[in-house]
N, C-alpha and C positions, 0 to 999 in steps of 0.2 A: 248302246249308250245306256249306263247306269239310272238308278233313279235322282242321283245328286243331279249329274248332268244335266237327265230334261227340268228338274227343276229349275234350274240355272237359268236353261233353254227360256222355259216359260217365263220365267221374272226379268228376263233383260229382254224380252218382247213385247211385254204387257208395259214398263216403263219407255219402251221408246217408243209406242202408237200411242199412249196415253199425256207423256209431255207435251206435244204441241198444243195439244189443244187445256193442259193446264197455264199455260204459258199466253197464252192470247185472253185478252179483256174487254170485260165493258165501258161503256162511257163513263160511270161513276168514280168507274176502279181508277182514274187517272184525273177528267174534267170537273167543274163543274159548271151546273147549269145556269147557276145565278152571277156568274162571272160570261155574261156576254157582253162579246168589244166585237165593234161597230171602228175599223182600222183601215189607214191607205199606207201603202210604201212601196219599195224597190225589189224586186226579185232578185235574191242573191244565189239562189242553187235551188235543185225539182229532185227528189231521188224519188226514183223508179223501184222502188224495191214492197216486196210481202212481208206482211201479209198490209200493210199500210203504206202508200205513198206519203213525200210528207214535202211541202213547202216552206222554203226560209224564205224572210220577208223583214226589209231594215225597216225600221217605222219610228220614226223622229216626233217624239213630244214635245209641245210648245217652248222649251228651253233651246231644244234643235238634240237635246240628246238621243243617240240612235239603238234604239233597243232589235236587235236579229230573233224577231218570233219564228218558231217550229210549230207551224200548224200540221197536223197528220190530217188525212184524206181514207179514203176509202182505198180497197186495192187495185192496182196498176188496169184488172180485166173492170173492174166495175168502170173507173174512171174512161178506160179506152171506150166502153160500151156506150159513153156519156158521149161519144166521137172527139175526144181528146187525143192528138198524135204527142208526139217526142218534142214539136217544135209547135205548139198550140200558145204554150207560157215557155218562156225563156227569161236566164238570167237579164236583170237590166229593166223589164218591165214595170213598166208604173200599173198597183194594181191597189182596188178596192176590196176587202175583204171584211166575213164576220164568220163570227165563232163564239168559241166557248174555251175562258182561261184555265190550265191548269190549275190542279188542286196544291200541289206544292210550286210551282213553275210556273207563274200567271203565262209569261211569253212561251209554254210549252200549251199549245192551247189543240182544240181539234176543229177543223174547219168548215162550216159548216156553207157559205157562198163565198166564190173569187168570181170579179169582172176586173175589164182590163180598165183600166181610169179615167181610158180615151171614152169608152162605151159602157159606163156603169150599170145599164137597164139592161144588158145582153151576160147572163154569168156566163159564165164558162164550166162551172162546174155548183150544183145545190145539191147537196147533203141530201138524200130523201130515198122513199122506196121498202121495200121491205128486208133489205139489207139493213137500213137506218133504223128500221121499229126493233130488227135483231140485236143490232147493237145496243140498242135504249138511248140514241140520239134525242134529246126532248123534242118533242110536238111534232114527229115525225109522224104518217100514216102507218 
């Protein structure tokens, strides 16, 4: 192998370990923190995917008009470790939720407690831990 080659070698190596992790953000990069909503509504879809889970949630304003918030979660192994299974939240569900509204996209928001509506005192899942102080979630430990 020439010396053009491992140059080559070496720069399409060094960009594709070092993308992912240009590519993933903090809380700032997207939320912010003075935009917390305190929200109830309907679970309309859960994706299961990395490096962020994320829940849609219809949530109707005094008018009845129905806005579909994208709250993003933590990843899939944090939330499981929280002992959240596949069928924990389900489409359909009446839930209680808070967060923090996007920075361009208020209803693009990141989630910081869901309970189910039935059982508002029991969350299911709070934003916390030293994952959360990584991320620069506010007032996290």
């Amino acid at each position: 192998m020439n010396r053009t080659h491992r140059l080559a070698a070496a720069a399409i190596a060094s960009v594709s370990l070092t993308a992912p992790a240009l590519a993933h953000h903090g809380f700032d990069t997207e939320y912010d923190a003075k935009k917390r909503v305190s929200l109830s509504g309907v679970v309309t879809k859960i994706e299961w995917t990395n490096p962020h889970m994320h829940i849609y949630i219809d949530v109707a304003d005094a008018a009845g008009k129905v806005t579909n918030w994208n709250m993003e979660m933590a990843s899939p192994n944090t939330v499981q470790r929280q002992g959240w299974g596949r069928n924990t939240l389900l489409p359909g569900d009446k839930v209680v939720f808070d967060g923090y509204g996007g920075k361009v996209v208020e209803s693009h928001g990141a989630l910081s407690r869901i309970a189910k509506a039935d059982v508002p005192d029991k969350p299911l899942f709070i934003q916390g831990g030293p994952e959360a102080a990584r991320e620069g979630f506010p007032g996290q430990r």
